[in-house]
C-alpha beads as a LAMMPS data file, in Angstrom:
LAMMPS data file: protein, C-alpha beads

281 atoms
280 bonds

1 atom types
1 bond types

-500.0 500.0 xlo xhi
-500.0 500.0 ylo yhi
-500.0 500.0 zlo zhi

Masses

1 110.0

Atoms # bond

1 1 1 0.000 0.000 0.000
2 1 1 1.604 3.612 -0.432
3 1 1 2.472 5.950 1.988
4 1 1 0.867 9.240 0.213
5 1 1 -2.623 8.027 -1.276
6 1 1 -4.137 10.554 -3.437
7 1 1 -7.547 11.535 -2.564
8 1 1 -9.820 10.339 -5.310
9 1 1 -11.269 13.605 -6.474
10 1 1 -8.204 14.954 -6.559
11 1 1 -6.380 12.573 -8.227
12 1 1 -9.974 13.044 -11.149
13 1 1 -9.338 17.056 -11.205
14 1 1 -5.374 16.276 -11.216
15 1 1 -5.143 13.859 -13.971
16 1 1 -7.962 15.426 -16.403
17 1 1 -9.412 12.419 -18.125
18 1 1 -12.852 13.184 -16.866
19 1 1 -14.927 14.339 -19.550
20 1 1 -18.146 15.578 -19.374
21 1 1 -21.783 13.352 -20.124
22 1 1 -21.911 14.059 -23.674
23 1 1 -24.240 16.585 -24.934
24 1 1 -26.516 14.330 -26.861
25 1 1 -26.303 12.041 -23.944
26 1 1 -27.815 14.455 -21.539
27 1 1 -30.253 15.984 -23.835
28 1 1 -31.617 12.054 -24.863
29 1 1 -31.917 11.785 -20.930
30 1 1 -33.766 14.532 -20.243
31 1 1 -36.271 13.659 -23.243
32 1 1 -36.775 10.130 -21.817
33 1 1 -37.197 11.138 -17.873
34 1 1 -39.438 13.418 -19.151
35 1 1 -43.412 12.362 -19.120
36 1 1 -44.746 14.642 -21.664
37 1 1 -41.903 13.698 -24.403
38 1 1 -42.785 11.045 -26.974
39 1 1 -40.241 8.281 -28.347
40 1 1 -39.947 11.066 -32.149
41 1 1 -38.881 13.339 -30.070
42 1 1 -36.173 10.760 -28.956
43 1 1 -35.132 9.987 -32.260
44 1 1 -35.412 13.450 -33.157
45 1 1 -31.972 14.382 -30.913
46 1 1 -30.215 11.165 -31.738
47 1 1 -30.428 12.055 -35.402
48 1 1 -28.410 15.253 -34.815
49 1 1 -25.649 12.704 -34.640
50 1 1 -24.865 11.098 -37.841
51 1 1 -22.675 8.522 -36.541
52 1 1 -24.386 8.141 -33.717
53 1 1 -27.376 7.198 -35.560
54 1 1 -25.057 4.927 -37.965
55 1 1 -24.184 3.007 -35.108
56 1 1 -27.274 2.117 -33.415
57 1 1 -28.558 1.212 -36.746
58 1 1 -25.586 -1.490 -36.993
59 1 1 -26.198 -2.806 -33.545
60 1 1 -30.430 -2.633 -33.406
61 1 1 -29.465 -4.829 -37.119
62 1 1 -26.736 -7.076 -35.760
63 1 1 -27.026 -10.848 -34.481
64 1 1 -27.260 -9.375 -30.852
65 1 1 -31.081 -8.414 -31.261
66 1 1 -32.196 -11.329 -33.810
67 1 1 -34.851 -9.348 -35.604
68 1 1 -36.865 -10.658 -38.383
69 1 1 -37.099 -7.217 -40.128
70 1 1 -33.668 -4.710 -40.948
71 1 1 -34.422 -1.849 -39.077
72 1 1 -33.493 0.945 -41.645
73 1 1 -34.336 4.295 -40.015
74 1 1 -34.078 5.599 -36.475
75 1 1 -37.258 6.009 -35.437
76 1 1 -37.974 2.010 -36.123
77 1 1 -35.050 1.428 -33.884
78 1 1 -36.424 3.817 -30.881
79 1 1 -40.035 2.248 -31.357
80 1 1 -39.485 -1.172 -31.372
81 1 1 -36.170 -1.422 -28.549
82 1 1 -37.725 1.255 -26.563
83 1 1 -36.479 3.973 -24.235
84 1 1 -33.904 2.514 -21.726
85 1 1 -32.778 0.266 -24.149
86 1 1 -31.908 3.407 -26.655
87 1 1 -30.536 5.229 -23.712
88 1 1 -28.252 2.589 -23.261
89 1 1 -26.781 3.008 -26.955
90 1 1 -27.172 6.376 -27.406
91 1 1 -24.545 6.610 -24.272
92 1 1 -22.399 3.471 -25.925
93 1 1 -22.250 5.659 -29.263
94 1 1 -21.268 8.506 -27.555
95 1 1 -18.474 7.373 -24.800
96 1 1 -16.704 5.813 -27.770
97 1 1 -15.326 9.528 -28.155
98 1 1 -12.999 9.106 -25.190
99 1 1 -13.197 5.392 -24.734
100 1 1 -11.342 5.119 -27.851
101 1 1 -7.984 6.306 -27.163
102 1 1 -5.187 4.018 -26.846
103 1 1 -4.381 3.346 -22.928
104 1 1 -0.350 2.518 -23.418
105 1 1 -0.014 1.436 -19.426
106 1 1 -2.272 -0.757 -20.452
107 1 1 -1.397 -2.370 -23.082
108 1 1 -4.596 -1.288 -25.098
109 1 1 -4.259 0.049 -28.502
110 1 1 -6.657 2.424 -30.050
111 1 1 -10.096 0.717 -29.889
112 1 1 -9.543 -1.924 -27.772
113 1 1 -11.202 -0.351 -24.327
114 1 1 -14.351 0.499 -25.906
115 1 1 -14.718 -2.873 -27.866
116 1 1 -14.110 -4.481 -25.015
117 1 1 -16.605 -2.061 -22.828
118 1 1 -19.477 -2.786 -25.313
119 1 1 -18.557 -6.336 -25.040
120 1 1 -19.240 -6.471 -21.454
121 1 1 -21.687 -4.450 -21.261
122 1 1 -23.583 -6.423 -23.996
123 1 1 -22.569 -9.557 -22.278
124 1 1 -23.650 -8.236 -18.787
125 1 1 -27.451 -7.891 -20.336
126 1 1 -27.742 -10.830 -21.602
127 1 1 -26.527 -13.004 -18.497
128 1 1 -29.229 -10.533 -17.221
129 1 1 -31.891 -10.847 -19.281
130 1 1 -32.268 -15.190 -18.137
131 1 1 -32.197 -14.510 -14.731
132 1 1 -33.625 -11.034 -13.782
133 1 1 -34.737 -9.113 -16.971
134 1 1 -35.686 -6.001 -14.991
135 1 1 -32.217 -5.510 -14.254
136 1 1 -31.229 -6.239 -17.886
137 1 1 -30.337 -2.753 -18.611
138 1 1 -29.103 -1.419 -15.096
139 1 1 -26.267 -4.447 -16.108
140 1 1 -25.736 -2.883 -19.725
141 1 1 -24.979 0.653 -17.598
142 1 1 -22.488 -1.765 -15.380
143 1 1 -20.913 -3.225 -18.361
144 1 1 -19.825 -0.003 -19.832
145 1 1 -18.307 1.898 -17.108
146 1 1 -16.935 -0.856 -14.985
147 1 1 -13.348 -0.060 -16.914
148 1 1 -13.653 3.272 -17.331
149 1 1 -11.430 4.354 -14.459
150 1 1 -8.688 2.892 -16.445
151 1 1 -8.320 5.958 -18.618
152 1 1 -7.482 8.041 -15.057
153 1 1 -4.901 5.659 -14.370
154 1 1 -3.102 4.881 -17.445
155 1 1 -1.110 8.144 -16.903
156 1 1 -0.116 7.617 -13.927
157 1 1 0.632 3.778 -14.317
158 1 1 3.232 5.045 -17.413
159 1 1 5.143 7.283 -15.312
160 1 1 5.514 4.722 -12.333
161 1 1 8.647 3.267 -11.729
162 1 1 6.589 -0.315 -10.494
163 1 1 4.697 -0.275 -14.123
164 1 1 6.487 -3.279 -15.798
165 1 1 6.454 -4.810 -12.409
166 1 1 2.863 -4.566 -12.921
167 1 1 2.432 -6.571 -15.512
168 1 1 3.519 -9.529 -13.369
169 1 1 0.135 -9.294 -11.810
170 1 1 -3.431 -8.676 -12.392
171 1 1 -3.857 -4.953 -13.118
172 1 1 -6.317 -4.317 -10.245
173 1 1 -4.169 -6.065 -7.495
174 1 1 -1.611 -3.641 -9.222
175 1 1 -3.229 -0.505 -8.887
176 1 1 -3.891 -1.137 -5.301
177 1 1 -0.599 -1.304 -4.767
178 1 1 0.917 1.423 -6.936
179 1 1 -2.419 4.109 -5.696
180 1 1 -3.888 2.395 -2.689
181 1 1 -7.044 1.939 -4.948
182 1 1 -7.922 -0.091 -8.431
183 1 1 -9.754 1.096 -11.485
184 1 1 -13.069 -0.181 -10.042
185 1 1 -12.924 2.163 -7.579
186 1 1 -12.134 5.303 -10.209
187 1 1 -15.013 3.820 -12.391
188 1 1 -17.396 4.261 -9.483
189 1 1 -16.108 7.736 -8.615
190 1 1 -16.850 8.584 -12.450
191 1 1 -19.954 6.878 -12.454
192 1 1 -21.114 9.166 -9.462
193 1 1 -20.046 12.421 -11.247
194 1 1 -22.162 11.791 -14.022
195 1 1 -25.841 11.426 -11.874
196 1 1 -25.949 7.846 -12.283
197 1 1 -27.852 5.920 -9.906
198 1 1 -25.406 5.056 -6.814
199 1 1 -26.381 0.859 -6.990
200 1 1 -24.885 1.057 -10.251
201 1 1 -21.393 2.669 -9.008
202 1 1 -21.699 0.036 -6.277
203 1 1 -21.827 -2.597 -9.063
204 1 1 -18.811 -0.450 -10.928
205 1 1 -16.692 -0.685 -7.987
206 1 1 -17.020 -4.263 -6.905
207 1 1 -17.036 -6.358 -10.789
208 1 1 -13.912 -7.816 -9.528
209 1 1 -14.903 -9.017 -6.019
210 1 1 -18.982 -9.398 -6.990
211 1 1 -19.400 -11.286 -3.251
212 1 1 -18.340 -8.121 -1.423
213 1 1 -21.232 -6.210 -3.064
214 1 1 -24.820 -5.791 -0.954
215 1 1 -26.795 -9.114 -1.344
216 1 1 -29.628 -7.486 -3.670
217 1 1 -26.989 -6.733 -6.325
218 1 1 -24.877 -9.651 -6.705
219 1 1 -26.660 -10.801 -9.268
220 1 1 -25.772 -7.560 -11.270
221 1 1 -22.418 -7.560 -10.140
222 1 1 -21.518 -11.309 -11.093
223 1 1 -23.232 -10.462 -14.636
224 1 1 -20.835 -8.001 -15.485
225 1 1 -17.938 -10.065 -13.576
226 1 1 -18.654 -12.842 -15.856
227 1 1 -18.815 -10.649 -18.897
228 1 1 -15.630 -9.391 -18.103
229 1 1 -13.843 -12.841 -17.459
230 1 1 -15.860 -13.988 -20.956
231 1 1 -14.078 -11.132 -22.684
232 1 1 -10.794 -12.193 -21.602
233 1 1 -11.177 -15.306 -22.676
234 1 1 -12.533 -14.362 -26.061
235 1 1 -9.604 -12.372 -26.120
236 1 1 -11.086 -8.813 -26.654
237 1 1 -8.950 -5.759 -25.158
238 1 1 -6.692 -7.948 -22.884
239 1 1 -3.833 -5.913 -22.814
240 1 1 -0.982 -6.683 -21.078
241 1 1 -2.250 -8.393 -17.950
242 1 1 -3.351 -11.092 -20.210
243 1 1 -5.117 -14.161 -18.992
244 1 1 -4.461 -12.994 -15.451
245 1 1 -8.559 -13.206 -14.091
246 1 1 -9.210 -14.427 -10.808
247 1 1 -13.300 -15.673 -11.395
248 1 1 -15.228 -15.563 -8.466
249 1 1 -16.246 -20.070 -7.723
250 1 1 -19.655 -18.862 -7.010
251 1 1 -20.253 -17.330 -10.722
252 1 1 -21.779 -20.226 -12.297
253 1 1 -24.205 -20.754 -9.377
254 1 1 -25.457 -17.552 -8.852
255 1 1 -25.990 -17.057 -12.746
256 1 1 -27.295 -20.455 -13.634
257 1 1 -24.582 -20.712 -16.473
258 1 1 -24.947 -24.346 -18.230
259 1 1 -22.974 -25.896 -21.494
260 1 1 -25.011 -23.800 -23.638
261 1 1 -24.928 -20.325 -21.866
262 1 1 -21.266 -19.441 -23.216
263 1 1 -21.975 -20.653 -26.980
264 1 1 -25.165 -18.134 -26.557
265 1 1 -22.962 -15.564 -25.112
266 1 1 -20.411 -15.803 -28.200
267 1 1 -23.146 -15.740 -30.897
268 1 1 -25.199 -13.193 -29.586
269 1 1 -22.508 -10.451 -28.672
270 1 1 -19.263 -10.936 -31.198
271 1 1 -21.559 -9.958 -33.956
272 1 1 -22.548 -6.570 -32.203
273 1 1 -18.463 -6.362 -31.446
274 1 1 -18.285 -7.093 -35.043
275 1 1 -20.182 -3.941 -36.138
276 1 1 -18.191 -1.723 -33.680
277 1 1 -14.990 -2.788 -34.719
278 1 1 -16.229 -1.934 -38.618
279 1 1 -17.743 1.148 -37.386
280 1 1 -14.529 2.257 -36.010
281 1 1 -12.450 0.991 -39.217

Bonds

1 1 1 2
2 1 2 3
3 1 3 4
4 1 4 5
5 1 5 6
6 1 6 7
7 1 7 8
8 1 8 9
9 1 9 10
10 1 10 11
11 1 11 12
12 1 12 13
13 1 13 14
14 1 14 15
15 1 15 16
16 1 16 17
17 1 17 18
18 1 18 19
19 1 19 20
20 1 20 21
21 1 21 22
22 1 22 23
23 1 23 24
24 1 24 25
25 1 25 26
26 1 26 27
27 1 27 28
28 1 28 29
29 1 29 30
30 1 30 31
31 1 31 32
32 1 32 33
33 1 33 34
34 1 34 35
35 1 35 36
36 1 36 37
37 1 37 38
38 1 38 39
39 1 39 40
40 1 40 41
41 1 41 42
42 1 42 43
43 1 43 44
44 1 44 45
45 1 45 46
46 1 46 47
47 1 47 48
48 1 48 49
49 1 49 50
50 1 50 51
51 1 51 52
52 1 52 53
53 1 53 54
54 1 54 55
55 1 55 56
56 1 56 57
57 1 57 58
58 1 58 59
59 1 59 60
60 1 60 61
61 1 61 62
62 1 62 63
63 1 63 64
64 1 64 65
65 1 65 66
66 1 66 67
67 1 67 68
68 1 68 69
69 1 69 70
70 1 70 71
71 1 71 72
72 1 72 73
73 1 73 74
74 1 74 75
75 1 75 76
76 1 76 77
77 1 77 78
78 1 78 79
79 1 79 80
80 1 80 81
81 1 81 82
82 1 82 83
83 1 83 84
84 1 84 85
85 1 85 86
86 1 86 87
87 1 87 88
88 1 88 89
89 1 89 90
90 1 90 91
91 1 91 92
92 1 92 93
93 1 93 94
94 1 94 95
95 1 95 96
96 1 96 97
97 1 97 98
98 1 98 99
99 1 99 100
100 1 100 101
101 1 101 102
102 1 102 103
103 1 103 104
104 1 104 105
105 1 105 106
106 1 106 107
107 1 107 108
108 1 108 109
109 1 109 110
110 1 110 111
111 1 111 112
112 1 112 113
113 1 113 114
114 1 114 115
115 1 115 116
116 1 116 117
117 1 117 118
118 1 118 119
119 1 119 120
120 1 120 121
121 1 121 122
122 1 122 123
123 1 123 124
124 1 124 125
125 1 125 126
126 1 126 127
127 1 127 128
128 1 128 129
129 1 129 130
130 1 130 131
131 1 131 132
132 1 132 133
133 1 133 134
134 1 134 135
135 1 135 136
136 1 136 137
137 1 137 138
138 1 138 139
139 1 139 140
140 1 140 141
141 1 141 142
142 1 142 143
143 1 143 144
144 1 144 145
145 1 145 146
146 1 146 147
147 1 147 148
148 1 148 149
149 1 149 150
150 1 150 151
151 1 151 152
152 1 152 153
153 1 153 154
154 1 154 155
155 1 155 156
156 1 156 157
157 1 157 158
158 1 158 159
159 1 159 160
160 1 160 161
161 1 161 162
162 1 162 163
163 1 163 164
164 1 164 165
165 1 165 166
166 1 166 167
167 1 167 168
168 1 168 169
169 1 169 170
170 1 170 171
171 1 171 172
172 1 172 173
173 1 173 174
174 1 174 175
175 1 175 176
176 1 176 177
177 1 177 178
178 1 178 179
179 1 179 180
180 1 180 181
181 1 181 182
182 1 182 183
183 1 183 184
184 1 184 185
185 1 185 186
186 1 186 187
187 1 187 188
188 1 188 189
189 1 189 190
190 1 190 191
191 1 191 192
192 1 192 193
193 1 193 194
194 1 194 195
195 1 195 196
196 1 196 197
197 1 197 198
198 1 198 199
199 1 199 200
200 1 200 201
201 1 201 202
202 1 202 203
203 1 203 204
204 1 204 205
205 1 205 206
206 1 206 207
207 1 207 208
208 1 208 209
209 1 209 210
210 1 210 211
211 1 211 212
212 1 212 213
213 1 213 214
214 1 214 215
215 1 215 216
216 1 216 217
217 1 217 218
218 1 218 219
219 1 219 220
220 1 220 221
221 1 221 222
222 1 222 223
223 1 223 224
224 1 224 225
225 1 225 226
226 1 226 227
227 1 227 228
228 1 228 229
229 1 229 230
230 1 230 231
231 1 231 232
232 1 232 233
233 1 233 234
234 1 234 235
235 1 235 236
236 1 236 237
237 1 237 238
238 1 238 239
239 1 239 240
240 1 240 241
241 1 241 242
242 1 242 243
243 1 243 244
244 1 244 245
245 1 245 246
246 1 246 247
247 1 247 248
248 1 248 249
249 1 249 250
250 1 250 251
251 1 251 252
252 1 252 253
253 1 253 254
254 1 254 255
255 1 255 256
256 1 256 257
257 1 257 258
258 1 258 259
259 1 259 260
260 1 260 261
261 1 261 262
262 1 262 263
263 1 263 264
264 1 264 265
265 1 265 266
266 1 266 267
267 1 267 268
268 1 268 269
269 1 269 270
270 1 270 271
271 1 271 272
272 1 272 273
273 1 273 274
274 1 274 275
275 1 275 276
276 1 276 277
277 1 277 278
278 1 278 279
279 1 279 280
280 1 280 281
């Protein structure tokens, strides 16, 4: 543990990788908490952004959904997957901005942190979607940001003299040691800057260690802890701690996994990866 640990909204003002919620993120938010606002005049803001709306139409059209009909204009999307469900996209689309940097202490070229983001957050639902579907989306929102604090660190992690040493161990048992705190932790802080309901920054913080988390929310937090050990295995955004994934033994209980639940979880999300990957080429 170090001697000097850095206060975590300092070490957020110091550093500078907080960005704002996106415009078009907020604005789609305030249309959908809003009673008197209709699902054209949700489509309405998304349109504003081109490749926004380019993207959702590649995901609402990919394996992930399995719809009979293409989708082939934004308002079909945002009437038939509905509000939370575009609010979850929308804010995929848009954190791709600054999720899409390379992260060098990482290992993570350009790409690979949002790819792998959307992969467990994609994941997260699903796993979600068998066992709880209410929570479906609250696990999406999980997914997403639960390696978000990375970006906060990766600075910090290339100017440390114990970086390589790092790579000798998982990255999170790493950044405890380097900053007294991992990028769980950071994620949550972020998570609680931008509004977001606290349960989810609780779910943010402990995807690593889903046991530790309060007992109505394990289930969200071993969705996106299995999503995130799925990734790794699929080999999407690894970087350089690798294979190095401690699983949590209760996972497969507490989820219901059988033989079939990881051949689901491959065909339904690597197409949607598939799309973001093109729509990033």
């Amino acid at each position: 543990m170090p001697d000097n640990i850095i206060p975590i909204d300092k070490l957020l003002d110091q550093v500078g990788n907080l960005p704002p919620m996106p415009r078009v993120v907020e604005k789609a938010l305030q249309i959908i908490q809003d009673p008197n606002s209709n699902m054209k005049d949700l489509a309405s803001v998304i349109k504003l952004d081109q490749a926004m709306t380019s993207l959702i139409l590649r995901w609402v059209n990919s394996g992930y959904y399995s719809l009979r009909n293409k989708m082939v204009t934004i308002e079909q999307a945002v009437a038939y997957l509905g509000q939370r469900t575009v609010q979850n996209l929308v804010l995929s689309a848009s954190v791709a901005s600054f999720m899409n940097r390379p992260s060098p202490g990482y290992g993570l070229e350009k790409g690979d942190l949002w790819k792998r983001s959307i992969g467990m957050a994609a994941g997260a639902r699903l796993i979600m979607k068998e066992i709880a579907p209410d929570k479906a989306e609250d696990a999406y929102y999980a997914g997403l940001f639960c390696d978000i604090g990375k970006l906060v660190f990766d600075v910090l992690i290339q100017s440390s003299p114990l970086g390589k040493e790092a790579q000798d161990k998982p990255f999170d048992e790493a950044e405890s040691d380097l900053f007294g705190y991992d990028h769980a932790v950071i994620g949550a802080a972020i998570v609680r800057r931008w509004n977001l309901p606290n349960h989810l920054a609780r779910v943010v913080e402990c995807h690593h260690v889903p046991s530790h988390v309060e007992e109505p929310l394990r289930p969200l937090a071993y969705s996106v802890h299995a999503a995130d050990a799925v990734m790794m295995m699929f080999g999407v955004g690894m970087g350089v701690d690798a294979m190095q994934y401690n699983l949590d033994p209760m996972t497969v209980e507490v989820l219901k996994w059988n033989d079939n639940s990881l051949e689901t979880f491959y065909d339904r999300v690597m197409p949607l990866l598939q799309e973001a990957d093109s729509f990033l080429q």
